[in-house]
Every structure is written in structure tokens, then in C-alpha cells.
C-alpha positions as CSV (number, residue, x, y, z in Angstrom):
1,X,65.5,112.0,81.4
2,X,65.5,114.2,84.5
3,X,67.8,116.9,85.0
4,X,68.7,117.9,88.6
5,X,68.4,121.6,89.4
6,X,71.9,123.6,89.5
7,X,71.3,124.1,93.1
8,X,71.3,120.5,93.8
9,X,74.7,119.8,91.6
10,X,76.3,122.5,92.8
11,X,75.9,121.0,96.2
12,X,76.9,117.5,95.4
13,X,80.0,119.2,93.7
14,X,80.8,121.3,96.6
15,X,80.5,118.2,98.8
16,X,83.2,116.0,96.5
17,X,85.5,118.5,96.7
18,X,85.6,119.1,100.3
19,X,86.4,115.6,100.5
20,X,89.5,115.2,103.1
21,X,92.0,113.0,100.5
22,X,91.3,115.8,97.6
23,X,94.6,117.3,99.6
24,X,97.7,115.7,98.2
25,X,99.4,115.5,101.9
26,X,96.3,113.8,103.2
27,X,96.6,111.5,101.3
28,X,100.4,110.8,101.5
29,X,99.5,111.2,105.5
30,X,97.4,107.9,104.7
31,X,99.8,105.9,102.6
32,X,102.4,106.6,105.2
33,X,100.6,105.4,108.6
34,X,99.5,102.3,106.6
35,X,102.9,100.9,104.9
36,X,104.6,102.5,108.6
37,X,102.8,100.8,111.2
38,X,101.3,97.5,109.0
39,X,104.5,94.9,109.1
40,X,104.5,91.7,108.1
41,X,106.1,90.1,111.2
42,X,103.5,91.5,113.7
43,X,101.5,88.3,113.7
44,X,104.5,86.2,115.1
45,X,106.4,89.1,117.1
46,X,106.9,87.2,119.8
47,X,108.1,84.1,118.5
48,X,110.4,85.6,115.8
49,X,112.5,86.8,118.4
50,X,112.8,83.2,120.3
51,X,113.0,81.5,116.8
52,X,116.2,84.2,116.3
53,X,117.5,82.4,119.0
54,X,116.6,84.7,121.8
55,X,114.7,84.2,125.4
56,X,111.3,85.6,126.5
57,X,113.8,88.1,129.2
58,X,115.9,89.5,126.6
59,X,112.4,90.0,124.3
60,X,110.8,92.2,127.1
61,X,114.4,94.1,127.9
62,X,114.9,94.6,123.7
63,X,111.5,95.8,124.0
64,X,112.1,98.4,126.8
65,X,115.1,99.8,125.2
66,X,113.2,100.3,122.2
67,X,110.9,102.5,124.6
68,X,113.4,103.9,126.2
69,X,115.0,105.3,123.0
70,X,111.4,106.9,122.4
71,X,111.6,108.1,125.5
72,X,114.8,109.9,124.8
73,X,114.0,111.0,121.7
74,X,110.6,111.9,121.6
75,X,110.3,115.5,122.8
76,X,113.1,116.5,120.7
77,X,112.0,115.6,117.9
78,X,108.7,117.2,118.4
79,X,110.4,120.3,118.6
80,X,112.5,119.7,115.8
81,X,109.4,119.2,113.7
82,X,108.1,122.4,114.4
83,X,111.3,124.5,113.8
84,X,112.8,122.5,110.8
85,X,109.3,121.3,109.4
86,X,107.9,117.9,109.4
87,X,108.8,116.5,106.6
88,X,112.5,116.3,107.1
89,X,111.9,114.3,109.7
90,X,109.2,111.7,108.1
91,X,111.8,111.3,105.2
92,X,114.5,110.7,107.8
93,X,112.2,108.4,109.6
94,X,111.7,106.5,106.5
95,X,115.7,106.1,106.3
96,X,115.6,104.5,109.8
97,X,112.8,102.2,109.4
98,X,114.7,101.0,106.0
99,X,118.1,100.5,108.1
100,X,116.8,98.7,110.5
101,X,115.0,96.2,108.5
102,X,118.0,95.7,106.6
103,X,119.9,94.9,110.2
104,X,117.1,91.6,110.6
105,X,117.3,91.3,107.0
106,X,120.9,89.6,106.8
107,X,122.5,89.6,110.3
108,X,124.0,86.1,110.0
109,X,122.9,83.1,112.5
110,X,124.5,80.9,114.6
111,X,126.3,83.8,117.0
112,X,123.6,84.6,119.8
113,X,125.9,87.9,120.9
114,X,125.8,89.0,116.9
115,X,122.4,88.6,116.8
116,X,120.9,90.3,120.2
117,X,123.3,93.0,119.0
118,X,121.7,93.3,115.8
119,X,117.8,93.1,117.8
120,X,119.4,95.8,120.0
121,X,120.3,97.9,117.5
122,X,117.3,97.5,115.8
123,X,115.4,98.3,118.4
124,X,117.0,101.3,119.2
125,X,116.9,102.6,114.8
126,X,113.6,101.2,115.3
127,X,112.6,103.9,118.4
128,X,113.9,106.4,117.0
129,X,111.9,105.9,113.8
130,X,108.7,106.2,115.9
131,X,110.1,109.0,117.6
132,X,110.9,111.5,114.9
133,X,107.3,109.8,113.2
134,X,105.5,110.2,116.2
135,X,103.3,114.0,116.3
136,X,105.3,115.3,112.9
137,X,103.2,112.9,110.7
138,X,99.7,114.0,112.1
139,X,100.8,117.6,112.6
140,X,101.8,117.9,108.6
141,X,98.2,116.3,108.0
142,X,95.9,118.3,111.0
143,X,97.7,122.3,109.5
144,X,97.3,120.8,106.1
145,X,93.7,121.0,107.4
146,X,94.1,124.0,108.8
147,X,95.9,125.6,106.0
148,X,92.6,125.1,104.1
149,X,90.3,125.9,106.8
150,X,89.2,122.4,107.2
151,X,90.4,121.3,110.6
152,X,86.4,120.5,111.7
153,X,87.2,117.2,109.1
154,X,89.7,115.6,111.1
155,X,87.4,113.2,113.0
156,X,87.0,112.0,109.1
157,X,90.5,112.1,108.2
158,X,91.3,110.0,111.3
159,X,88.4,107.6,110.5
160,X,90.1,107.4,106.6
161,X,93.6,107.0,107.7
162,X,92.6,104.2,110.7
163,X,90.7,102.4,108.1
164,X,93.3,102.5,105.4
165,X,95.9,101.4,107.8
166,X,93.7,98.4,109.0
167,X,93.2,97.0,104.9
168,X,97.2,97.4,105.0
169,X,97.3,95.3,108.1
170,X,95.1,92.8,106.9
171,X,97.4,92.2,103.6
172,X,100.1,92.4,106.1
173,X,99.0,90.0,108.8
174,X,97.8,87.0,106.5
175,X,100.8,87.3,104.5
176,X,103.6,87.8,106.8
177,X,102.0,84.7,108.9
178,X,101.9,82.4,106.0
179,X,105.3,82.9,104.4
180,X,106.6,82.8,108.2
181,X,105.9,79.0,107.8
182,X,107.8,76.8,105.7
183,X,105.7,73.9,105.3
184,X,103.1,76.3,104.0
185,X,105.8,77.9,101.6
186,X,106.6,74.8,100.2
187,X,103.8,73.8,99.4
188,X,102.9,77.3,97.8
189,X,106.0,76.8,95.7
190,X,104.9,73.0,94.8
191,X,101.5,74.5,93.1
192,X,103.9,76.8,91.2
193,X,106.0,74.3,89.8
194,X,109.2,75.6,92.0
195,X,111.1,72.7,94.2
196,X,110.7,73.1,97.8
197,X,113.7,72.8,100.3
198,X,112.8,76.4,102.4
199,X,113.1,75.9,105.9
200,X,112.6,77.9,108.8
201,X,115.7,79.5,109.0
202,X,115.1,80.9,105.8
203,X,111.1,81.5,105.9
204,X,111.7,83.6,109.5
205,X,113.3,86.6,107.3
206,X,110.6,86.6,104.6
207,X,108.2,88.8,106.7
208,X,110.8,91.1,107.4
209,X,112.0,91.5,103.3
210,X,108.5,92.5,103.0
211,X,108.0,95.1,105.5
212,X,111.6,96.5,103.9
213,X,109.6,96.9,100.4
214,X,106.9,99.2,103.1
215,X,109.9,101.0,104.4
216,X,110.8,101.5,100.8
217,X,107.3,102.6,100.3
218,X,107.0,104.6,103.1
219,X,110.3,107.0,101.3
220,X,108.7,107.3,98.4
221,X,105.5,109.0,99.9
222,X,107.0,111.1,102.9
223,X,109.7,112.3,100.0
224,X,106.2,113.8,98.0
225,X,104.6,115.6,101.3
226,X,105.2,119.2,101.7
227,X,104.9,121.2,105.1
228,X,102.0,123.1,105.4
229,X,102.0,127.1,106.5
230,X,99.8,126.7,108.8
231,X,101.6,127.6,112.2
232,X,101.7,131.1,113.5
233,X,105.6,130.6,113.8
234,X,107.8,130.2,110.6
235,X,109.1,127.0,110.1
236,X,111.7,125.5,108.0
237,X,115.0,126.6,109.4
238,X,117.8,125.2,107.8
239,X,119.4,122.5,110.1
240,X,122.4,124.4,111.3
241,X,119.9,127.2,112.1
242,X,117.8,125.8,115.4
243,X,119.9,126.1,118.0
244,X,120.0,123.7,121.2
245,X,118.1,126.5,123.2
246,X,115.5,126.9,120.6
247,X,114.7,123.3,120.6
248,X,114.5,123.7,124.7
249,X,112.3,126.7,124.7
250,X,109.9,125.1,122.3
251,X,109.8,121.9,124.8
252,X,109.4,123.8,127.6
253,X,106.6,126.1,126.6
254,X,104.9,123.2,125.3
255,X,105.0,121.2,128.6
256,X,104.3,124.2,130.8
257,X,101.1,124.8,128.7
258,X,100.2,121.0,129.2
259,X,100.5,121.4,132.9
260,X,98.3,124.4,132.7
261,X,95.8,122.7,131.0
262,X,93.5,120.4,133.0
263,X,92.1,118.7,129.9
264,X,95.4,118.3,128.0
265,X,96.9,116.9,131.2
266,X,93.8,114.7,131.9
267,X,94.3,113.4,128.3
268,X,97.8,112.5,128.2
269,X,97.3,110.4,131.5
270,X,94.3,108.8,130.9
271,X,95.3,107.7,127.4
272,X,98.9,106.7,128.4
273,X,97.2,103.8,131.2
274,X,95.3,102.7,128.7
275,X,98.0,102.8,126.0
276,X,100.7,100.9,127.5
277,X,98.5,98.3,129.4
278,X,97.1,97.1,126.5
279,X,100.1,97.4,124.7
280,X,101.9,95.2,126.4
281,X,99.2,92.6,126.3
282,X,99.5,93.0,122.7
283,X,103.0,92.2,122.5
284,X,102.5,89.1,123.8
285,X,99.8,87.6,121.5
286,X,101.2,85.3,119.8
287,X,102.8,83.2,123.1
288,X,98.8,84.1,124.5
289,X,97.4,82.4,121.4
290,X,99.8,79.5,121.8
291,X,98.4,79.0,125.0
292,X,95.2,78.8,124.3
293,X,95.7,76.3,121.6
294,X,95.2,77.9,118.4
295,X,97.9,76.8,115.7
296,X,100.8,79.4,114.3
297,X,98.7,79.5,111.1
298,X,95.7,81.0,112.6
299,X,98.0,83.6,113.9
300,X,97.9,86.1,110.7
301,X,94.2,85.5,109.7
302,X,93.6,86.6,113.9
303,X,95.5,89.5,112.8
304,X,93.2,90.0,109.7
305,X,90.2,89.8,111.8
306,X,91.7,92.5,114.2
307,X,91.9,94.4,111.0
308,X,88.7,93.5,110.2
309,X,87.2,94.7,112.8
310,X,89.7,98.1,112.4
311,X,87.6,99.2,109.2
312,X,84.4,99.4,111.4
313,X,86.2,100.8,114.7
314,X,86.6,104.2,113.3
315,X,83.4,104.8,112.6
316,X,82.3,103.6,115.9
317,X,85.0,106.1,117.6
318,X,83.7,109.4,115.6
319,X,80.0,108.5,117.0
320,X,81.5,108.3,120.6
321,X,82.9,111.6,120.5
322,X,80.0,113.2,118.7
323,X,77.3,111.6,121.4
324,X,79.5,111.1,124.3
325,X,81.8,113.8,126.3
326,X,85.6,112.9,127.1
327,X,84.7,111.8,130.8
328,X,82.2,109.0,129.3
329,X,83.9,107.5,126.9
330,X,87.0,107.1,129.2
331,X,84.9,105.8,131.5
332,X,83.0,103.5,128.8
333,X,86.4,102.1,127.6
334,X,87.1,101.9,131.4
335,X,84.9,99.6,132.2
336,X,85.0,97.4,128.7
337,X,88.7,96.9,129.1
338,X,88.7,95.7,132.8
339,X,86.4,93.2,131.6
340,X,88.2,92.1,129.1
341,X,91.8,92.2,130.6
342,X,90.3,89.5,133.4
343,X,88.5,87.1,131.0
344,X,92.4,86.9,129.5
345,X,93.5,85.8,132.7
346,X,91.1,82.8,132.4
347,X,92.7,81.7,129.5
348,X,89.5,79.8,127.4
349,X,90.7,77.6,124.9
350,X,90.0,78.9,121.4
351,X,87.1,81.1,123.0
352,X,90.1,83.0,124.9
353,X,90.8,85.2,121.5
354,X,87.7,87.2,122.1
355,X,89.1,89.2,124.7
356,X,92.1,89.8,123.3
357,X,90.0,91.2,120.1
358,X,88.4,94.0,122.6
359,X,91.8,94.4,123.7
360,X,92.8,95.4,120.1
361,X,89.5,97.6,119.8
362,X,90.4,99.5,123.0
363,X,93.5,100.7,121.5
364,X,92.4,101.9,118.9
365,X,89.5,103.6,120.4
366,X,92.8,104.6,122.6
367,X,94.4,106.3,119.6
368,X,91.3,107.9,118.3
369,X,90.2,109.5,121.2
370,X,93.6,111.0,122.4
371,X,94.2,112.0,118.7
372,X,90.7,114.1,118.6
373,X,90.6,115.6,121.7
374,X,94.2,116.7,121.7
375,X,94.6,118.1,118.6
376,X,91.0,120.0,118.7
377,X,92.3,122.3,121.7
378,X,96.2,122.3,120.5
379,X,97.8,125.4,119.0
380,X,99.2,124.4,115.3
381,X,102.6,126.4,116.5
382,X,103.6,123.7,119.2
383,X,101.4,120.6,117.6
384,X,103.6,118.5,117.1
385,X,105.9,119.1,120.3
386,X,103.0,118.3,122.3
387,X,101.9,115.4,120.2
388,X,105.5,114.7,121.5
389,X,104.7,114.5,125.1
390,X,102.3,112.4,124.2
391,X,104.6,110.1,122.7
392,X,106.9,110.1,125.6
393,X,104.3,109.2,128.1
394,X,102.9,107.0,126.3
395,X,106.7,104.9,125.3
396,X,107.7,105.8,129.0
397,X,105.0,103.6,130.5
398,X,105.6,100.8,127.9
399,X,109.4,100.6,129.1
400,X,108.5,100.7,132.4
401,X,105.8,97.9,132.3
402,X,108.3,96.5,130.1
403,X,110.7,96.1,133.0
404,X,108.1,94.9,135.2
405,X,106.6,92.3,132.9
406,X,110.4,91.1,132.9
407,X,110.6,90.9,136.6
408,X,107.6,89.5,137.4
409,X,108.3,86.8,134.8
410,X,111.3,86.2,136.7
411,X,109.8,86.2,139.7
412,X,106.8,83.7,138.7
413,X,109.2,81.3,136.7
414,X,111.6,80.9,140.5
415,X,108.1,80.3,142.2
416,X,106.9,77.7,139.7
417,X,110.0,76.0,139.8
418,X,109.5,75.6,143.2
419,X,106.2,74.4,142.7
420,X,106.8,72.1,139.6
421,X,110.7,70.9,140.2
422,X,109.8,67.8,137.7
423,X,108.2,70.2,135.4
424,X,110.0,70.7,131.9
425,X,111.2,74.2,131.2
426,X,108.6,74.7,128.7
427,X,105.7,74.3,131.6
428,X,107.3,76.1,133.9
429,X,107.4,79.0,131.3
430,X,104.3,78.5,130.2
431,X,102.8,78.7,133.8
432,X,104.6,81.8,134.8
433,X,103.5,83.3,131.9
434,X,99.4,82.6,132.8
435,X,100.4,83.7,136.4
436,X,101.9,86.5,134.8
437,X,98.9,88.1,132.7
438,X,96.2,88.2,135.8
439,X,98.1,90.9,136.7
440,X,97.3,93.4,134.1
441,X,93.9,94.2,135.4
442,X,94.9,95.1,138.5
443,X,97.5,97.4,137.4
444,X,95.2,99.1,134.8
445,X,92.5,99.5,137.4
446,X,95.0,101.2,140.2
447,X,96.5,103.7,136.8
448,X,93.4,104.8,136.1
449,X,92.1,105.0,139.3
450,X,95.5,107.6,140.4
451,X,94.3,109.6,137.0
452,X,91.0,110.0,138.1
453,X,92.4,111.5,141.9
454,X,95.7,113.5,140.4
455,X,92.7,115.1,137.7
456,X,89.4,115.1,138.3
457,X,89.8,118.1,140.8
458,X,91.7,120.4,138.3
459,X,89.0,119.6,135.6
460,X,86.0,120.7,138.1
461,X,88.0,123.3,139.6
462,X,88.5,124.6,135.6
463,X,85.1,123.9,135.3
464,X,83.9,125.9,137.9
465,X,86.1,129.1,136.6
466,X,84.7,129.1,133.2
């Protein structure tokens, strides 16, 4: 039997414990970004909303407002977050995402003005949500961090919590696609010795039940977390304490700082063109995958595989920022997604998914970066206001190309009309939709390329100085 010197099990020991999820609110952080962002009706986004009963126009507009509402109250929020604390706000963001689930859950059919009024208000419970969520959630977990004098692990609480969230997406994905489809239900049902008789109507709501149980789960957990004292600045207020001009000097010392700060600025920009270009691209997967002829069903075990791929991303991300400054790997995931936005426009049957896969690893090399580099030169006293103005850039661009998608859809459909007047209105849709998406890498090229002129000069001129 060999017995290890103390030395050596001293060290081991030492090394388990500075494990990242030995901290109880890293580990709620984990459980909350998983059952938060994984839902089960992701794999059929688009189509749930036509199979509701409403168009591809009033999809993109519902989708903007839900941006817009970010927009609005994103900022805010922030601010709020780092007067009141941010768990008030993650438990009040678990409250919205469980209203407006239950607003899908049993708005009754057959009305189309009850039921874009229930996807509208949706969208808007649903923005806030990811407003009030957005920079309070990975604030609480980067001054836990600090709090302990552990912020040098966040790269591997990042890599935890992207991986975690990606096994969650894969449960999420291959079972909100198969209950979506009755025939599939049925027969599920027939194994089990239960009569069939479920038809769409009915199987369309079963994702959303289940991402209602994640909302439920997402209470429980944010209802445990407790806010760090990490922050030079006290926080905790009572509610009727902040004040409206508390909440504005807190916003505007954080955006002033971000305007002095080349690399903060340059962050913010660069991520946001990446952000909402492929964001929108991802939005419309399912009526991409249609068009390239893979069946419905293949649509949640594509989403597994993006998960798939999710639990190896991470790791992949940490090396890049070890081995690689910020300049190259913007420039690396530059170049990757320009490539990969134009093979989409070509629109390969079955073969077309495997740019749309990059597209899903540029986002979340997207997320990584902006998440590491942000928070690594952000004070903990205004972390999560600026995480904030992240936010808002990030959901402003997404309602803005959400508009523009809109138009130009509107635009391409009049011109294939023209083109096809014997066509069905299926074709037609379908065509302006391929005419459509060969725009995307033109407009991320020209984003990134006004980034690069409206901040490369402030970086070398910081550069220079220091």
C-alpha cells in the first residue's frame, strides 16, 4: 500500500476545494442560466408562432418588440441591481418568465387578435425577464468570486455554467421537438398502453408546459442565492429607498466610464455586430432547415447537436483568450463567420446545416469573449449596470435588424411576386426568404468593418499613452 506524502494531499485537497461550484451561488448561478435560457420550444420557434396562427411579418415585429422592451428596460435594471441587490431582481425575473409561459400556456384559439395579443404580451413579460436577468445574474456570480478572492476562476466558471446550460439544451431540444409532433406523441402513448387522439393543436402547447416547470425551477433556485458583499458601494436598499436620481447617476457614471474606456467601448461594439447578426440568423432556423429539406423531427436532435457541440465550445473559448489577444480572436471569429454566413446563402440541401452549426459556435464564442474581457476590467460597484449596456446594445441591434429583416421580407416577397405571378404563396415566401438571408454577410462585414474605424484609433491612441 503506498501512502502519498502530506505535501502531496494537502495539495490535492487544496485544489478540490478551490473548486468554482464549492460556492453555493455558483452553483445556483449554473442551475439558473440552464433551466432560463434552455426551453423546450426553441427547436420550432419559428413555426410555433405560424402554427399559432400568426405570419412570418408579425413574427419579426413580435420579435422586435420583445427587443425593444430590453432596450427600454435594460439599463435600469442594471442599476437597480446594483443599488437593491441582484437577487431581487433574479427572483422577480423568475415571476415574469412563469407569467408569460402561462399567457402561451392557455390563451384560447381560434381569435387571431386574442392570440397576437397574448404573443405580444408575452413578448414584452418575456423582455423584461431578460432585462432584469441580464448583468444581475453574472454580477451575483463574478463578486461572489470576488467576495472570496477568486475572480482569476471565472474563465472556469464560464466554461461550467456554458457547459451545464448546453446538457440542459440538449434535454430541452430533443424533447420539446418530439412532443411538438403529434404523430410522434401518439405513437409514444400507443407503447404505453394510453389511446392516442392528440393533435397538433394540442401537442403545440406541450413544449411550452415544460419550459413553465424550468420557469418554476428557475424560482426555486434564484429564491436560494444570496447577494454577495463584494462591491465597494453598499447595496440592498429597501425598494422605496433608491430614488429615480440614484438610479440615473448610477447609469450615467457607468456609460461615461464606457465611453472613456477604449477597450470597454471596443467590446461592446464588436460583440453587439456579431451578437445580433447571428442572432437573427438563429431565429430563423427552423424555416432555414425547412428549406433545405430536413424533416421537423430532425429539428430538436439539430438542436442537440448544437448542444453537443456547446460542451466542447467552452473549453475551446478559455484557450482562445489564454493564447490569443482580444484583437485576434475578433478577428479569428471575423473571418470564420463571414464564411459561414455566405455558405447559408447557398442554401445546400442537408449539407446546408453545417454552417448554421458555426453560426451557433460563433455565438457562443460571442458570449464568452464579451463575458471575459468585460468583466476582467469592470469595477464590481457598477458590474452589473455596465453588463447592462451591454444588454442594451446588444437587444437594440436585434430590434433594429428585426425591423429590417421585416422590411426586406416585404420588399423581396413584392419583387418575387412580380417575378413568379403563377407562383403559390408558399413559393413566393419561400423565395423571398433565400433572397432574404444573402444579405446578412454583407451587413455583418460593413458592422464590423465601422467598429474597426469608430475604435481602432482610440485603442492605439490608449496604447500609445500607457
Amino acid at each position: 500500500m503506498t501512502v502519498q506524502p502530506a505535501e502531496a494531499q494537502n495539495e490535492k485537497t487544496a485544489h478540490k476545494a478551490l473548486s468554482p461550484c464549492d460556492l453555493s451561488n455558483i452553483r445556483l448561478f449554473v442551475v439558473f442560466r440552464a433551466v432560463f435560457n434552455a426551453r423546450f420550444y426553441y427547436p420550432v420557434f419559428t413555426v410555433l408562432f405560424l402554427d399559432f396562427g400568426l405570419s412570418l411579418e408579425q413574427f419579426a415585429l413580435l420579435n422586435a418588440v420583445w427587443a425593444l422592451t430590453i432596450v427600454l428596460a435594460e439599463v435600469p435594471s442594471g442599476a437597480l441591481a446594483d443599488l437593491l441587490g441582484r437577487k431581487r431582481l433574479l427572483v422577480t425575473t423568475s415571476l415574469l418568465m412563469i407569467a408569460e409561459m402561462c399567457l402561451l400556456a392557455f390563451v384560447p384559439l381560434g381569435n387571431s387578435s386574442w392570440v397576437f395579443a397574448a404573443f405580444l404580451v408575452n413578448r414584452v413579460l418575456s423582455g423584461l425577464a431578460e432585462a432584469l436577468a441580464s448583468g444581475a445574474d453574472e454580477a451575483l456570480a463574478y463578486d461572489t468570486l470576488v467576495a472570496h478572492g477568486r475572480a482569476a476562476e471565472w474563465p472556469r466558471v464560464l466554461e461550467l455554467q456554458m457547459r451545464a446550460q448546453n446538457v440542459a439544451y440538449i434535454f430541452a431540444m430533443t424533447l420539446g421537438a418530439a412532443v411538438y409532433d403529434p404523430g410522434l406523441v401518439n405513437r409514444a402513448l400507443g407503447w404505453l398502453g394510453f389511446a392516442g387522439g392528440v393533435t397538433q393543436q394540442m401537442s403545440m402547447r406541450y413544449p411550452i408546459y415544460l419550459t413553465l416547470i424550468f420557469g418554476l425551477l428557475a424560482l426555486a433556485a434564484t429564491l436560494r442565492m444570496r447577494d454577495p458583499q463584494a462591491a465597494s458601494a453598499p447595496r440592498g436598499h429597501a425598494p422605496e429607498q433608491v430614488t429615480l436620481w440614484e438610479i440615473t447617476r448610477l447609469t450615467l457614471r457607468a456609460g461615461g466610464w464606457i465611453l472613456r474606456t477604449p477597450m470597454a467601448l471596443a467590446i461592446i461594439l464588436a460583440a453587439m455586430t456579431f451578437d445580433h447578426t447571428l442572432r437573427m440568423i438563429v431565429t430563423l432556423t427552423s424555416q432555414y432547415y425547412r428549406l433545405i429539406h430536413l424533416p421537423e423531427a430532425s429539428f430538436g436532435l439539430l438542436g442537440s447537436a448544437v448542444a453537443v457541440l456547446g460542451l466542447f465550445v467552452p473549453r475551446l473559448a478559455r484557450r482562445m483568450t489564454e493564447r490569443f489577444s482580444p484583437g485576434g480572436n475578433a478577428l479569428l471569429l471575423a473571418v470564420a463567420m463571414l464564411a459561414a454566413l455566405f455558405a447559408l446563402g447557398w442554401f445546400v440541401p442537408y449539407l446546408g446545416v453545417l454552417p448554421m452549426m458555426a453560426v451557433f459556435v460563433g455565438m457562443m464564442l460571442t458570449s464568452f469573449f464579451t463575458s471575459h474581457y468585460l468583466n476582467e476590467i469592470t469595477a464590481s460597484d457598477q458590474r452589473a449596470t455596465v453588463l447592462s449596456f451591454k444588454g442594451l446594445a446588444f437587444n437594440a441591434a436585434y430590434g433594429f435588424i428585426g425591423l429590417a429583416f421585416a422590411a426586406l421580407m416585404h420588399h423581396s416577397r413584392l419583387a418575387q411576386t412580380a417575378l413568379h405571378p403563377d407562383g403559390s404563396a408558399a413559393f413566393v415566401e419561400d423565395q423571398a426568404f433565400c433572397v432574404s438571408i444573402c444579405y446578412f454577410p454583407w451587413y455583418l462585414g460593413l458592422g464590423l468593418a465601422l467598429v474597426a474605424l469608430a475604435c481602432l484609433p482610440r485603442l492605439l491612441s490608449a496604447r500609445t499613452k500607457a
